[in-house]
Wavefront OBJ file of the C-alpha trace (Angstrom):
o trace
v 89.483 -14.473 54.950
v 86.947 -13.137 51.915
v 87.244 -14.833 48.559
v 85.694 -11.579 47.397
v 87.989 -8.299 47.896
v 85.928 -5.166 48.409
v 86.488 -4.186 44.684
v 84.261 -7.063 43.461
v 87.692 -8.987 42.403
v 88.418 -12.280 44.054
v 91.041 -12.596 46.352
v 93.883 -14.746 46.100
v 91.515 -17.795 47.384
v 88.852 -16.951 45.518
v 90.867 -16.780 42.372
v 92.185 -20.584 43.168
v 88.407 -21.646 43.463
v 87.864 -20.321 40.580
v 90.347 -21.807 38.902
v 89.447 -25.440 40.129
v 85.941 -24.870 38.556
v 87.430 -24.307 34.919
v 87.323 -27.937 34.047
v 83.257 -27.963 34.870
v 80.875 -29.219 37.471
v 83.133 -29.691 40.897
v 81.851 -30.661 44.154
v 83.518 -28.960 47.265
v 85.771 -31.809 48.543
v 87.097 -31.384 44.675
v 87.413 -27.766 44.918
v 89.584 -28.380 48.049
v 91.822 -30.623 47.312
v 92.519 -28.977 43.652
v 92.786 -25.101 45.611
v 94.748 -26.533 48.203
v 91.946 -24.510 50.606
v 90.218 -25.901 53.466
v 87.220 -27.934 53.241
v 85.406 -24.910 55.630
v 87.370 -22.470 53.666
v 85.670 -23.319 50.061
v 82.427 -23.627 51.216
v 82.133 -20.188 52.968
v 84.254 -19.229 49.583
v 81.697 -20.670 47.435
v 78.767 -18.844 49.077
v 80.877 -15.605 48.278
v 81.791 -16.501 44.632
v 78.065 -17.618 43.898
v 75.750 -13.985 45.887
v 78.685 -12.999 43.482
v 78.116 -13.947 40.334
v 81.541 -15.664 39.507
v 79.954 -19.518 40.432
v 76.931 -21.193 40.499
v 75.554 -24.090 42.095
v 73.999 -26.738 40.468
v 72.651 -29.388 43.213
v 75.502 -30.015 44.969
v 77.999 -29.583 42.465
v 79.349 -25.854 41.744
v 81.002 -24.300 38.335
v 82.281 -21.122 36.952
v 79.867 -18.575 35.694
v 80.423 -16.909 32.334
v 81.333 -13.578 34.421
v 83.554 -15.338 36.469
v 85.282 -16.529 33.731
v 85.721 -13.338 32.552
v 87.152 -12.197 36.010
v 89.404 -15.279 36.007
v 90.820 -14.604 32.544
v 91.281 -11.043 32.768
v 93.448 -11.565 36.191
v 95.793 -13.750 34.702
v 96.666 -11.289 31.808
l 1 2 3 4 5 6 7 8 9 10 11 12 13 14 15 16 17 18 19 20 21 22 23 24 25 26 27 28 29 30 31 32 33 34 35 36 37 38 39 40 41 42 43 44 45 46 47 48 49 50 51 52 53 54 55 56 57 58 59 60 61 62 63 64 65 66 67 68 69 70 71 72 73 74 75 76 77
């Protein structure tokens, strides 16, 4: 399952990574519990989100990009 629908949009996964980065830095066992998503799930997820554009990693650790919080706020208008 993409996090990344062939539109550029995130899928309903994607879109619940996303929103467990809006509080800042996460790692993925954070993501995971917070999205509810697989361990395996959010890191495949989080390779998608970051070639992307909508996350970005910082060591180990990921958060939101400033495009993906524009993605992320205009899907939940």
């Amino acid at each position: 399952m993409a996090c990344i629908s062939p539109d550029g949009k995130p899928t309903e996964s994607g879109s619940k990574m996303l929103r467990a980065l809006q509080a800042g830095l996460k790692s993925p066992e954070e993501i995971s519990n917070e999205a509810g998503l697989p361990l395996f799930r959010v890191r495949s997820g989080l390779r998608e989100l970051t070639e992307a554009g909508l996350a970005s990693q910082k060591g180990d650790r990921y958060e939101l990009s400033p495009k993906g919080g524009e993605v992320l706020g205009a899907s939940s208008t």
